[in-house]
N, CA, C and O atoms as a Tinker XYZ file with bonds, in Angstrom:
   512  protein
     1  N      0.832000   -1.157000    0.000000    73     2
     2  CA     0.000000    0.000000    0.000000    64     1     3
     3  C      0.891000    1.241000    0.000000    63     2     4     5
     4  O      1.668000    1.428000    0.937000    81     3
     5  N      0.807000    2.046000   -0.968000    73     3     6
     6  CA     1.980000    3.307000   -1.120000    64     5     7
     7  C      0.632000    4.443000   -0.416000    63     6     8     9
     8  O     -0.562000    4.627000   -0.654000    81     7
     9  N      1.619000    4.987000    0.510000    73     7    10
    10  CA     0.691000    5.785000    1.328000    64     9    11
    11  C      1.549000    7.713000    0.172000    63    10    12    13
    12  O      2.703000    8.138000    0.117000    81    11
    13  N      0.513000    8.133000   -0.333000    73    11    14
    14  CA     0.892000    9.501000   -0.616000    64    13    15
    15  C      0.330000   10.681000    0.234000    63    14    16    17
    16  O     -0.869000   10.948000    0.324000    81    15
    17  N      1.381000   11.378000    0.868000    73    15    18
    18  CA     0.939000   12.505000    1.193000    64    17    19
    19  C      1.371000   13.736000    0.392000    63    18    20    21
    20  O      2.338000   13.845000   -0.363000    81    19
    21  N      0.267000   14.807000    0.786000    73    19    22
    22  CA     0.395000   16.122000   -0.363000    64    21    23
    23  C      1.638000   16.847000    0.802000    63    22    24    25
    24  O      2.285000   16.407000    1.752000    81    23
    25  N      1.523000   18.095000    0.143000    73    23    26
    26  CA     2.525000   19.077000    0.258000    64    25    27
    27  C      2.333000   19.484000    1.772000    63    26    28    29
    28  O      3.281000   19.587000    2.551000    81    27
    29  N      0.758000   19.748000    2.177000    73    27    30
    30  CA     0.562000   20.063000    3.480000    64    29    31
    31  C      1.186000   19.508000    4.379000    63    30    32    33
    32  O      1.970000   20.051000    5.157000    81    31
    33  N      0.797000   18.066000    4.327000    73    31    34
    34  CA     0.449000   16.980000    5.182000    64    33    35
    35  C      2.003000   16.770000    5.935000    63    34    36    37
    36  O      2.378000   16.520000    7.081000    81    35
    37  N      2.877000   17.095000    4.209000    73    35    38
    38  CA     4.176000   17.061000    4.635000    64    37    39
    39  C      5.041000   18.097000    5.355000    63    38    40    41
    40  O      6.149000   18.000000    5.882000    81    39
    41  N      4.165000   19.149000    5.211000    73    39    42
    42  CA     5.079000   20.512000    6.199000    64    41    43
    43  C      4.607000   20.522000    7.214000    63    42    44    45
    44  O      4.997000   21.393000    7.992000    81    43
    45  N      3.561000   19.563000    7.660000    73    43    46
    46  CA     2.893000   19.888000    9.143000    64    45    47
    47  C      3.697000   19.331000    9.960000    63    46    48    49
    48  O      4.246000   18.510000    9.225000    81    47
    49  N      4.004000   19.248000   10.653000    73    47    50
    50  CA     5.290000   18.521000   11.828000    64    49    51
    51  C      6.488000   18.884000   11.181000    63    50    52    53
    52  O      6.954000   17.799000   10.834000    81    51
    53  N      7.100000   19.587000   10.891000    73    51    54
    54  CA     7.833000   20.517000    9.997000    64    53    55
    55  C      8.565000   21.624000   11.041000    63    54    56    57
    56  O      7.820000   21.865000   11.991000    81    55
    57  N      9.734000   22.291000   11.088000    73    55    58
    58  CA    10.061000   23.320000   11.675000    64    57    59
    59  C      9.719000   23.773000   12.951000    63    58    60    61
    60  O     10.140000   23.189000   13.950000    81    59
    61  N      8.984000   24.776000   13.020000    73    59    62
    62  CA     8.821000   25.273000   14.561000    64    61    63
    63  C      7.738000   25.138000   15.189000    63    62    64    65
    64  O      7.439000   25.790000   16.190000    81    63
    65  N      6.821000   23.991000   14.485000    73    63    66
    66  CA     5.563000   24.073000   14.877000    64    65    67
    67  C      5.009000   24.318000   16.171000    63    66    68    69
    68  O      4.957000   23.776000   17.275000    81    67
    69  N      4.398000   25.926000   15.268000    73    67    70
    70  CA     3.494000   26.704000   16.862000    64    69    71
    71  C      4.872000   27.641000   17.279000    63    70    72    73
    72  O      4.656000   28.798000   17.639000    81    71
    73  N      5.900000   27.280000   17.244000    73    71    74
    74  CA     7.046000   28.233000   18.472000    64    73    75
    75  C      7.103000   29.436000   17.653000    63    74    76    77
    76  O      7.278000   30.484000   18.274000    81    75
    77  N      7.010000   29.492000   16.580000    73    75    78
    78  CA     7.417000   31.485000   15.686000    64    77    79
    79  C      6.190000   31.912000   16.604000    63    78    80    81
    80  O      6.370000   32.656000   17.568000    81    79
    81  N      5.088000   31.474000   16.309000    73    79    82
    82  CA     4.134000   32.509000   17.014000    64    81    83
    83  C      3.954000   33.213000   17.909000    63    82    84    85
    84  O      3.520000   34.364000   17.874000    81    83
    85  N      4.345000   32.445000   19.023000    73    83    86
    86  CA     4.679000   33.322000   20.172000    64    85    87
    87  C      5.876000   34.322000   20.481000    63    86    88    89
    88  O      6.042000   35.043000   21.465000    81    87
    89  N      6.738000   34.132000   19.236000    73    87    90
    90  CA     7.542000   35.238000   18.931000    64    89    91
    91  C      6.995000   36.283000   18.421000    63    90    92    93
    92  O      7.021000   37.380000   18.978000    81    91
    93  N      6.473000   36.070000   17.374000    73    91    94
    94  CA     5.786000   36.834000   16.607000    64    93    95
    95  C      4.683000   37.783000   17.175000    63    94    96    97
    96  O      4.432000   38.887000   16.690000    81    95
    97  N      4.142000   37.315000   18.098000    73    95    98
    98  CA     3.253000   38.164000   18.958000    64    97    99
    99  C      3.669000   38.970000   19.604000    63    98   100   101
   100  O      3.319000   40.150000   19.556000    81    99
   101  N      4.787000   38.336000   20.592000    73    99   102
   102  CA     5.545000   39.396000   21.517000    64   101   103
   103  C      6.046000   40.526000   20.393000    63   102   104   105
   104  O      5.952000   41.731000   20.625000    81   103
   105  N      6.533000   40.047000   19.273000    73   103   106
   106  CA     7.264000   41.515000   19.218000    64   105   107
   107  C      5.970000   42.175000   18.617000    63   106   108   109
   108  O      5.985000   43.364000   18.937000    81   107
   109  N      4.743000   41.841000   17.795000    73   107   110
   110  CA     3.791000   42.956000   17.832000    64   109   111
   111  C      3.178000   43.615000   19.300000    63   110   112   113
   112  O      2.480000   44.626000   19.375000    81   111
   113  N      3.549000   42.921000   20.225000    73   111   114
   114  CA     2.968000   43.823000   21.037000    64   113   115
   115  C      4.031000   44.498000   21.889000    63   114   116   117
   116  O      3.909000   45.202000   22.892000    81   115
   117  N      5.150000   44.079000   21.192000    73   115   118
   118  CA     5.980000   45.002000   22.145000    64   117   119
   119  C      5.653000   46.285000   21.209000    63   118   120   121
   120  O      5.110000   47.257000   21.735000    81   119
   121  N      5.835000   46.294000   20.436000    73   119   122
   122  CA     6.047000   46.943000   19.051000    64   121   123
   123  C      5.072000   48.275000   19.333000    63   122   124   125
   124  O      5.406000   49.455000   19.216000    81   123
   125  N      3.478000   47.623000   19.831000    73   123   126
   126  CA     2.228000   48.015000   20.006000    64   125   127
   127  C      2.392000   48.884000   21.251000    63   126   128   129
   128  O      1.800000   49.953000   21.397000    81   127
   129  N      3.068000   48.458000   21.961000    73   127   130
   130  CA     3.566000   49.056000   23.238000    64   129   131
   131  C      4.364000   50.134000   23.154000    63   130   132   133
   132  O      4.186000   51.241000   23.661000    81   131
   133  N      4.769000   49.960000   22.850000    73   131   134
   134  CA     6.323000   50.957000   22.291000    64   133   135
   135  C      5.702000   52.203000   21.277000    63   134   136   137
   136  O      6.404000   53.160000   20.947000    81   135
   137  N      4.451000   52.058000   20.892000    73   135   138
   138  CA     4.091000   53.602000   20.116000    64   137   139
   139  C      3.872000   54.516000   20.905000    63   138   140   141
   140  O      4.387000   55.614000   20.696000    81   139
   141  N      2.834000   54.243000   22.308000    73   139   142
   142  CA     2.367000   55.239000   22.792000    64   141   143
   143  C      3.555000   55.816000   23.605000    63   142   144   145
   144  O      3.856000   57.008000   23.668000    81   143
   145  N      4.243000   54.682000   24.276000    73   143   146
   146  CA     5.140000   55.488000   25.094000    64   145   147
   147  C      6.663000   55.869000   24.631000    63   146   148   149
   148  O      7.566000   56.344000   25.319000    81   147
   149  N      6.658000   55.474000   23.113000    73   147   150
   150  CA     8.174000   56.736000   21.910000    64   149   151
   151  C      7.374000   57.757000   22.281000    63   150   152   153
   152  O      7.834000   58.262000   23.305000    81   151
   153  N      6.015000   58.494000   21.782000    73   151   154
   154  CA     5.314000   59.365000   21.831000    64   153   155
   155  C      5.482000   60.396000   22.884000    63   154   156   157
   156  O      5.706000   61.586000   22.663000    81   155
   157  N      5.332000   59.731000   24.271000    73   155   158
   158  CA     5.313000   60.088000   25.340000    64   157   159
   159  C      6.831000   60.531000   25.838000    63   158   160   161
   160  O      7.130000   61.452000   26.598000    81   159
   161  N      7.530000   59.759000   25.293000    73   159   162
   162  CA     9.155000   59.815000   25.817000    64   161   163
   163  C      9.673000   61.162000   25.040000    63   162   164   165
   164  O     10.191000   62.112000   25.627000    81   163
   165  N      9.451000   61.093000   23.617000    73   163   166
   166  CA     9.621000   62.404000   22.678000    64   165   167
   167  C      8.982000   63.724000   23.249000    63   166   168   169
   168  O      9.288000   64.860000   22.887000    81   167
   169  N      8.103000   63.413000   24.142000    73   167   170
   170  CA     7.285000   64.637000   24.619000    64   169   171
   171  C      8.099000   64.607000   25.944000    63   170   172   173
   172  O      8.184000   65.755000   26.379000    81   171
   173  N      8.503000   64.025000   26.455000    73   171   174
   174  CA     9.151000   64.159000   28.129000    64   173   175
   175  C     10.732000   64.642000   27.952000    63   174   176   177
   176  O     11.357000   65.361000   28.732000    81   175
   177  N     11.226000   64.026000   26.660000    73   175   178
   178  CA    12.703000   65.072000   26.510000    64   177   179
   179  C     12.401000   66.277000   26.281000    63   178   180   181
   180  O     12.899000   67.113000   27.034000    81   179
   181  N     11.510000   66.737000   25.193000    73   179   182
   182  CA    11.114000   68.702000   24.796000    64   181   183
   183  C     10.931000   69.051000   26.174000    63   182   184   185
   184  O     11.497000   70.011000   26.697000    81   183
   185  N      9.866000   68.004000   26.973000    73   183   186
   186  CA     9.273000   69.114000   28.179000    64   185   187
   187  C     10.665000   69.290000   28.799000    63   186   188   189
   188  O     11.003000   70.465000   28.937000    81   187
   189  N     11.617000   68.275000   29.237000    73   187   190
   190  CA    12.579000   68.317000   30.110000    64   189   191
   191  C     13.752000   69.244000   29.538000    63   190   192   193
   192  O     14.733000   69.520000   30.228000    81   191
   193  N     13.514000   69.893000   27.689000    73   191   194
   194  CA    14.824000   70.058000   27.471000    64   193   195
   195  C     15.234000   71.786000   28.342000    63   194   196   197
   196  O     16.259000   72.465000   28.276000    81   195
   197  N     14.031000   71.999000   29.042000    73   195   198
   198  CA    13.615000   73.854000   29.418000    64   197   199
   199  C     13.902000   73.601000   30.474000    63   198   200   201
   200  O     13.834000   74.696000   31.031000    81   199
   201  N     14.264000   72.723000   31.372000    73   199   202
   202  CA    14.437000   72.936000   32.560000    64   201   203
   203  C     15.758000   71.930000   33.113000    63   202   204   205
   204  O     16.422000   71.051000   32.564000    81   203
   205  N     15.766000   72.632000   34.687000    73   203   206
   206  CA    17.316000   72.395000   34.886000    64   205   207
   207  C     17.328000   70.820000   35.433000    63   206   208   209
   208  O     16.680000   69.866000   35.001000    81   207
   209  N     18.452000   70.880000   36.722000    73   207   210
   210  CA    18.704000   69.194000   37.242000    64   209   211
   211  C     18.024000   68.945000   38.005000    63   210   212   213
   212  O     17.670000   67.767000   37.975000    81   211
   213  N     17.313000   69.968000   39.327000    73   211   214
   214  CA    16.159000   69.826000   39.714000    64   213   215
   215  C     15.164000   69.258000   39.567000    63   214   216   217
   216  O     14.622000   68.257000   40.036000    81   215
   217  N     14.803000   70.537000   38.337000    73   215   218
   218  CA    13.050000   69.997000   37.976000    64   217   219
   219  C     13.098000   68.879000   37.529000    63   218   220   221
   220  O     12.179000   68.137000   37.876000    81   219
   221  N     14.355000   68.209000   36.432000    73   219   222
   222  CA    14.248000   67.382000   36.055000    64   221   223
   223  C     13.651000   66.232000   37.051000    63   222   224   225
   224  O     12.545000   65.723000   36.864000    81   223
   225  N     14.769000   65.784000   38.448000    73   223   226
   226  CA    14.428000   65.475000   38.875000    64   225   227
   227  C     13.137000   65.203000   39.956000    63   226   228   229
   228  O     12.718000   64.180000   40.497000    81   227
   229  N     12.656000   66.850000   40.003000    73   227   230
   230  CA    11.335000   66.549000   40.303000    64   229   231
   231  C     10.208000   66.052000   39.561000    63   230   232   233
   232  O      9.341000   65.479000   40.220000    81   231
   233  N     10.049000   66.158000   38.317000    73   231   234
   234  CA     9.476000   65.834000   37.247000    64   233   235
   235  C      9.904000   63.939000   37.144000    63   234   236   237
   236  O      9.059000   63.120000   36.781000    81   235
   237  N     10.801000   63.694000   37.392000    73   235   238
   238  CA    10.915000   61.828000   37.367000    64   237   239
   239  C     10.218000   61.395000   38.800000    63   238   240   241
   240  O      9.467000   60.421000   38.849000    81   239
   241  N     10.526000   62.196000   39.967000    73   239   242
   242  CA     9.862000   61.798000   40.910000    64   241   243
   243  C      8.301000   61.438000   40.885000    63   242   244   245
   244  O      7.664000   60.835000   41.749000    81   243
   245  N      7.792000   62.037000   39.501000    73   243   246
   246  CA     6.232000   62.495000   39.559000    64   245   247
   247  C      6.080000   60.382000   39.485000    63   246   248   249
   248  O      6.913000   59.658000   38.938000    81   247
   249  N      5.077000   60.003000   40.045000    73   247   250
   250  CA     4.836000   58.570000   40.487000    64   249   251
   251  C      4.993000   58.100000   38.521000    63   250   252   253
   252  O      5.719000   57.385000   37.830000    81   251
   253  N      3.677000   59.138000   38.293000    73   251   254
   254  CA     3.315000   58.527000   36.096000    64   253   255
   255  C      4.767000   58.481000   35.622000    63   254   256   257
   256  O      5.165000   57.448000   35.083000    81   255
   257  N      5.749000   59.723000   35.815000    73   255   258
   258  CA     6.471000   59.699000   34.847000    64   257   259
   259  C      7.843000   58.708000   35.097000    63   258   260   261
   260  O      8.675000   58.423000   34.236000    81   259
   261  N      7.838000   58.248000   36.580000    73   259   262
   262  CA     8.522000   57.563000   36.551000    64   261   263
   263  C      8.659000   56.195000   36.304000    63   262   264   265
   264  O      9.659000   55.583000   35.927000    81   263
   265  N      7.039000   55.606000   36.674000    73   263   266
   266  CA     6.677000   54.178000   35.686000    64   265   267
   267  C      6.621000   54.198000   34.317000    63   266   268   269
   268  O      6.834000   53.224000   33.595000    81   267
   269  N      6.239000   55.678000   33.838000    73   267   270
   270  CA     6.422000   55.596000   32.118000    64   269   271
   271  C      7.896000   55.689000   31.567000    63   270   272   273
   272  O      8.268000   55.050000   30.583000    81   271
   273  N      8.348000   56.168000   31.973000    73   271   274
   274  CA    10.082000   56.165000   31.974000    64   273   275
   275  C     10.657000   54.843000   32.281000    63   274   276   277
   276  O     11.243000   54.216000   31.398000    81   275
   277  N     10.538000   54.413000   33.392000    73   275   278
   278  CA    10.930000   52.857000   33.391000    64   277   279
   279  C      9.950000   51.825000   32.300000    63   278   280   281
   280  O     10.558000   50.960000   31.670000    81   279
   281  N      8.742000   51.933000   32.152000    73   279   282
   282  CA     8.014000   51.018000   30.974000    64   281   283
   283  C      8.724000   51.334000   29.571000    63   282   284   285
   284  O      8.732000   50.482000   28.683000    81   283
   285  N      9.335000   52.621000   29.403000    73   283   286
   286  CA     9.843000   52.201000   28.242000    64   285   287
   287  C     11.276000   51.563000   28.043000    63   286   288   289
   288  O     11.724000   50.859000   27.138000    81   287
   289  N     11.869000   52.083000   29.269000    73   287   290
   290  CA    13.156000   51.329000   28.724000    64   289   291
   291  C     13.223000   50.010000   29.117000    63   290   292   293
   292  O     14.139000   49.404000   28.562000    81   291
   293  N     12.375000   49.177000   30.103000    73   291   294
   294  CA    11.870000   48.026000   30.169000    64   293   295
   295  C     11.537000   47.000000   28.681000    63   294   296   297
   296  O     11.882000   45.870000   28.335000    81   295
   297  N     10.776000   47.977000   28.137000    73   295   298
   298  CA    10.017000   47.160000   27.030000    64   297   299
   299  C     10.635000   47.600000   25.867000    63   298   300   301
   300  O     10.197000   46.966000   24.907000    81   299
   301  N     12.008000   48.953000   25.353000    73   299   302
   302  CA    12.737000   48.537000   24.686000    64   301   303
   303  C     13.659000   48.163000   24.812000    63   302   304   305
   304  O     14.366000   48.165000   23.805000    81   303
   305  N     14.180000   47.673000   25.948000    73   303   306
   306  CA    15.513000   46.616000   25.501000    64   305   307
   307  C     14.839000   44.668000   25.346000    63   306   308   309
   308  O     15.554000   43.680000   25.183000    81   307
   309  N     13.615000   44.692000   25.445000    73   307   310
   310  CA    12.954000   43.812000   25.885000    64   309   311
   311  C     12.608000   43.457000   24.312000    63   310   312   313
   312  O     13.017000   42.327000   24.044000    81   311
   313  N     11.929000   44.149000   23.130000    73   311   314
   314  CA    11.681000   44.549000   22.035000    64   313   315
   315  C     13.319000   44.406000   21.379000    63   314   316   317
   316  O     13.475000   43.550000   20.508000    81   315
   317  N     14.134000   44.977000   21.666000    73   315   318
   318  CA    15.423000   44.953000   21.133000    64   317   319
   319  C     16.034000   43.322000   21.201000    63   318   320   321
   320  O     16.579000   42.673000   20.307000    81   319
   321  N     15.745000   42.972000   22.498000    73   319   322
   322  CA    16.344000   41.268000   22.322000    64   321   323
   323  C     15.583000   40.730000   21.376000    63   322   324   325
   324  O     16.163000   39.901000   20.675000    81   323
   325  N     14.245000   40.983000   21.087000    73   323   326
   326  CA    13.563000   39.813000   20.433000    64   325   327
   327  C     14.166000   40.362000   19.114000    63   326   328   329
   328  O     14.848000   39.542000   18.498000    81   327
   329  N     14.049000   41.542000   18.588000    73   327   330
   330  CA    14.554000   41.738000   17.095000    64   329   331
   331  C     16.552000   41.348000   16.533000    63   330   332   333
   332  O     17.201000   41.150000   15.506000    81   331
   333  N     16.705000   41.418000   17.688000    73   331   334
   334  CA    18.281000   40.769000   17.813000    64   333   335
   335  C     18.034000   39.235000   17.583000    63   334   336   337
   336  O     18.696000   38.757000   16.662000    81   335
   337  N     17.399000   38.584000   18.094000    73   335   338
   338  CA    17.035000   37.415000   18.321000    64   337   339
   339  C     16.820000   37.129000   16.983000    63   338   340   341
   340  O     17.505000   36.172000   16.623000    81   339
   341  N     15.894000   37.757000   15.821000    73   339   342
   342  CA    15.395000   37.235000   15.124000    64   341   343
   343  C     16.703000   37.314000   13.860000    63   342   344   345
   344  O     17.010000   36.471000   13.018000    81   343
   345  N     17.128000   38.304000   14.062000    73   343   346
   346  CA    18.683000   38.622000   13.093000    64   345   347
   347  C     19.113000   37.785000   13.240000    63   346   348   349
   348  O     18.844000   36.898000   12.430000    81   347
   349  N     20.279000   37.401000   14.602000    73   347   350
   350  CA    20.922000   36.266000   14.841000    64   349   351
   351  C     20.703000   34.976000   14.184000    63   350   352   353
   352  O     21.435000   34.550000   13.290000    81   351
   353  N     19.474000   34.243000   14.739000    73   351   354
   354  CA    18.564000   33.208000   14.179000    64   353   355
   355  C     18.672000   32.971000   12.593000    63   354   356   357
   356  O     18.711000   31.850000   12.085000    81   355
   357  N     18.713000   34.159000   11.895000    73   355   358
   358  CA    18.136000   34.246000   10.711000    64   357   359
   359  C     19.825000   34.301000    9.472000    63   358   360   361
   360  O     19.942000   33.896000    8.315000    81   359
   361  N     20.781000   34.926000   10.335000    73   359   362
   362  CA    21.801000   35.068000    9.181000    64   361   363
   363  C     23.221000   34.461000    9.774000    63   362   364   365
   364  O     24.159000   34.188000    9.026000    81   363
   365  N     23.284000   34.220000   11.707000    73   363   366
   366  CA    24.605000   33.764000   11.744000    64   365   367
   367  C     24.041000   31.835000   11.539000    63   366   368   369
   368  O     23.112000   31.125000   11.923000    81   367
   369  N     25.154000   31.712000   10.794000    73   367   370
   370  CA    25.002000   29.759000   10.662000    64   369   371
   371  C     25.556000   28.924000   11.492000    63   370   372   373
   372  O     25.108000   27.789000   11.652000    81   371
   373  N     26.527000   29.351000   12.080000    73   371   374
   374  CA    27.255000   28.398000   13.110000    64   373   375
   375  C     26.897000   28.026000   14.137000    63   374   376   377
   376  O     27.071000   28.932000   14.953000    81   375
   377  N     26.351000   26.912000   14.715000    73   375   378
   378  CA    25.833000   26.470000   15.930000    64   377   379
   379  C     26.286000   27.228000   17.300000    63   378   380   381
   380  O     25.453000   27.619000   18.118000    81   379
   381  N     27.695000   27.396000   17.469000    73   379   382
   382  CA    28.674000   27.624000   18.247000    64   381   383
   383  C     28.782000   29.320000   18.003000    63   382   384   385
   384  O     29.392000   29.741000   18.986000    81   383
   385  N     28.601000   29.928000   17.522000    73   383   386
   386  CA    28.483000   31.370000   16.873000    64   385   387
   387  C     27.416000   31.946000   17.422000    63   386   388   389
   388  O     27.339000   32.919000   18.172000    81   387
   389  N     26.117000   30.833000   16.704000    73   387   390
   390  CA    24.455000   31.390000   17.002000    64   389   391
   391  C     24.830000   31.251000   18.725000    63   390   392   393
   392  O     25.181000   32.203000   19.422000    81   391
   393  N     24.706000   30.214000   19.073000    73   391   394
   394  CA    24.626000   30.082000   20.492000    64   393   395
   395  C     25.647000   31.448000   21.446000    63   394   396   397
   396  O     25.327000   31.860000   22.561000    81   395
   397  N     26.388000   31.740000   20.962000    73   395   398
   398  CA    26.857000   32.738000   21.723000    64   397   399
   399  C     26.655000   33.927000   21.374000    63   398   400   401
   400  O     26.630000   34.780000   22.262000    81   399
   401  N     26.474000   34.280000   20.119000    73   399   402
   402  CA    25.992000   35.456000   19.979000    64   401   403
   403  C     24.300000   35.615000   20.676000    63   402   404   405
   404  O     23.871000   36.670000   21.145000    81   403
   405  N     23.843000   34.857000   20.634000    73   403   406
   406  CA    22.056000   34.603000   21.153000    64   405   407
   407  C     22.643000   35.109000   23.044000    63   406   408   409
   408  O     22.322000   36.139000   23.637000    81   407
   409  N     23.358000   34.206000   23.458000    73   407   410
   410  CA    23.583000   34.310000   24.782000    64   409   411
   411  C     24.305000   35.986000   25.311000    63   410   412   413
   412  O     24.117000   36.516000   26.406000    81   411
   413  N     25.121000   36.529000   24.183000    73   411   414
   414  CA    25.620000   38.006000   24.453000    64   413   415
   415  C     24.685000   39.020000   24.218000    63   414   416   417
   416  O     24.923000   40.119000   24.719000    81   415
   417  N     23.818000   38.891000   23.652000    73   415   418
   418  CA    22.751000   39.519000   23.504000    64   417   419
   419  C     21.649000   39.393000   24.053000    63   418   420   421
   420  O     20.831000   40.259000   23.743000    81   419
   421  N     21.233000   38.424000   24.952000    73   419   422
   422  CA    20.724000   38.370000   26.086000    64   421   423
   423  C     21.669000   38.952000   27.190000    63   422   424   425
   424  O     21.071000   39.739000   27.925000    81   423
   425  N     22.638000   38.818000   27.416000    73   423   426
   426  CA    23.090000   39.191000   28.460000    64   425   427
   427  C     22.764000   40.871000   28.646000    63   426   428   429
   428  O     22.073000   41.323000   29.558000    81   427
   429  N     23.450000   41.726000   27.523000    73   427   430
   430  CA    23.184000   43.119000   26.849000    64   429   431
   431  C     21.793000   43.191000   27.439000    63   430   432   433
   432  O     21.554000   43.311000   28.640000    81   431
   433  N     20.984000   43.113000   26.555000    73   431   434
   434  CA    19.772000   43.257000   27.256000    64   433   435
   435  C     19.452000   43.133000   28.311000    63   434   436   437
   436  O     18.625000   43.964000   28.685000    81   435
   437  N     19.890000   42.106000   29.312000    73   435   438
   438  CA    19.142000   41.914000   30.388000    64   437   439
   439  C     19.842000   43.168000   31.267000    63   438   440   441
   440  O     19.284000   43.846000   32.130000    81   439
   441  N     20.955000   43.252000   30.884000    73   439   442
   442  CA    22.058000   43.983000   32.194000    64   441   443
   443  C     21.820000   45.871000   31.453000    63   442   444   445
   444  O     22.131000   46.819000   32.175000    81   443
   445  N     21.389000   46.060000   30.342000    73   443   446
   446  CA    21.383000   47.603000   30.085000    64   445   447
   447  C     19.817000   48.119000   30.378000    63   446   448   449
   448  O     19.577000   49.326000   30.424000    81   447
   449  N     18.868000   47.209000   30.556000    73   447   450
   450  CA    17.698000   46.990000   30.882000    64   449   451
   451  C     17.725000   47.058000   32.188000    63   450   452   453
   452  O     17.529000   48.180000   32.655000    81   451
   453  N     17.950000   45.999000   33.087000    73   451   454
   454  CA    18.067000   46.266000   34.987000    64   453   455
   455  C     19.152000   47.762000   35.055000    63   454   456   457
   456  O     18.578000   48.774000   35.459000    81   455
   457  N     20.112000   47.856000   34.814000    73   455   458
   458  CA    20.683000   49.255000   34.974000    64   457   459
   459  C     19.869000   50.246000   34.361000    63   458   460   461
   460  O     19.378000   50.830000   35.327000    81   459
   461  N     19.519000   50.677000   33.528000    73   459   462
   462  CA    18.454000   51.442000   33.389000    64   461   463
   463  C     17.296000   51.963000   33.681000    63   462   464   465
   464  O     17.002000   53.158000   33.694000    81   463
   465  N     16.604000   51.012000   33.927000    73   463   466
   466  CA    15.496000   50.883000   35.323000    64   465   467
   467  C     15.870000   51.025000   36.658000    63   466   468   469
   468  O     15.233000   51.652000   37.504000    81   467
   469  N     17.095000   50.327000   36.854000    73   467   470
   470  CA    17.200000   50.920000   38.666000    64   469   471
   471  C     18.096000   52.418000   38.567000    63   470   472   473
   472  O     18.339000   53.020000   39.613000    81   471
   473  N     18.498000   52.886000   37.420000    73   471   474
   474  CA    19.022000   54.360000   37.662000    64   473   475
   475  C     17.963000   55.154000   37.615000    63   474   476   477
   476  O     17.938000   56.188000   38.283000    81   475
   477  N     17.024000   54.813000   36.886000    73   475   478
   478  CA    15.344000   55.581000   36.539000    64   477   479
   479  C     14.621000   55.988000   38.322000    63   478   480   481
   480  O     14.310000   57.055000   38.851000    81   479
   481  N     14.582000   54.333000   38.867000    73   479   482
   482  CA    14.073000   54.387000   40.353000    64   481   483
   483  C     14.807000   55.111000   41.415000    63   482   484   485
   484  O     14.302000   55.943000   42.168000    81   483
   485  N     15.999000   54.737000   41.412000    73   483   486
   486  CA    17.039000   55.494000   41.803000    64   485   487
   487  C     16.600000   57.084000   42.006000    63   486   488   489
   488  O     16.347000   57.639000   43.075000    81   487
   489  N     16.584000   57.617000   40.763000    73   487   490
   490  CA    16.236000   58.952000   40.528000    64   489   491
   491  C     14.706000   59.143000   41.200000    63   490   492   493
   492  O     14.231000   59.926000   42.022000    81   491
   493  N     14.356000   58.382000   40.672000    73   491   494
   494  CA    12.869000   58.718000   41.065000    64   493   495
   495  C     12.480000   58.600000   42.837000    63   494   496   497
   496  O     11.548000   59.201000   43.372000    81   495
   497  N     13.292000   57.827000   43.420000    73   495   498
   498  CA    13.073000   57.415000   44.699000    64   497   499
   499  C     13.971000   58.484000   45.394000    63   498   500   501
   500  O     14.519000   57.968000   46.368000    81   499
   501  N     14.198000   59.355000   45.288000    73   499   502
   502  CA    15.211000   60.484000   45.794000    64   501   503
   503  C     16.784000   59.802000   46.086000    63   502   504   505
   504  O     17.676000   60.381000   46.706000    81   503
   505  N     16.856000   58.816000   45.650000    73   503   506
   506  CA    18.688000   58.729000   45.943000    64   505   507
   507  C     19.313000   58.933000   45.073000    63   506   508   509
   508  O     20.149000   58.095000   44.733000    81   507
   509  N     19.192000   59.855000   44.531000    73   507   510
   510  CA    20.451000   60.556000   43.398000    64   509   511
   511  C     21.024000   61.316000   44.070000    63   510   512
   512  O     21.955000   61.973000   43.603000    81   511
């Protein structure tokens, strides 16, 4: 009995089945995330560019601007790994290459991301 399968049948159990997607989502919603508060961030450098080290800092103290300030640089270095991620993945070939470049670029991210956020709180929590 010659069993034929079509073209489908044959890509289904195939590659990443199901795993792109949940890539693929995160970065639309980082992506999705990341409009309102570029927006907001572009508007918080003009407001901040008129005033001195103070206000500045009183102005990060404000509770909003200091969770919106930390949400963005949270969610772009967060956005930045996954699009690193997808480069890497996509053009280095070497097992031994991918794997470490994947792992230095997590690291990057994770460590310019926590420093960034705790200099944000930092500021914001009066210990500057």
């Amino acid at each position: 009995m010659t069993s034929y399968r079509t073209p489908l049948s044959r890509a289904r159990g195939l590659g990443a089945a199901g795993h792109g997607v949940s890539h693929w989502i995160s970065e639309r919603v980082g992506a999705i995330a990341l409009a309102p508060l570029t927006v907001w961030g572009v508007w918080a450098v003009v407001t901040l560019a008129s005033t001195d080290y103070i206000g500045a800092i009183q102005w990060l103290s404000h509770p909003l601007n200091g969770v919106l300030m930390s949400l963005l640089a949270a969610i772009s270095f967060w956005h930045m790994h996954g699009g690193m991620r997808v480069i890497v993945e996509d053009y280095v070939h070497g097992a031994l290459n991918k794997a470490a470049i994947l792992l230095l670029n997590l690291f990057v991210c994770v460590l310019g991301g926590a420093l960034t956020v705790f200099s944000i709180l930092k500021v914001a929590l009066g210990g500057a």
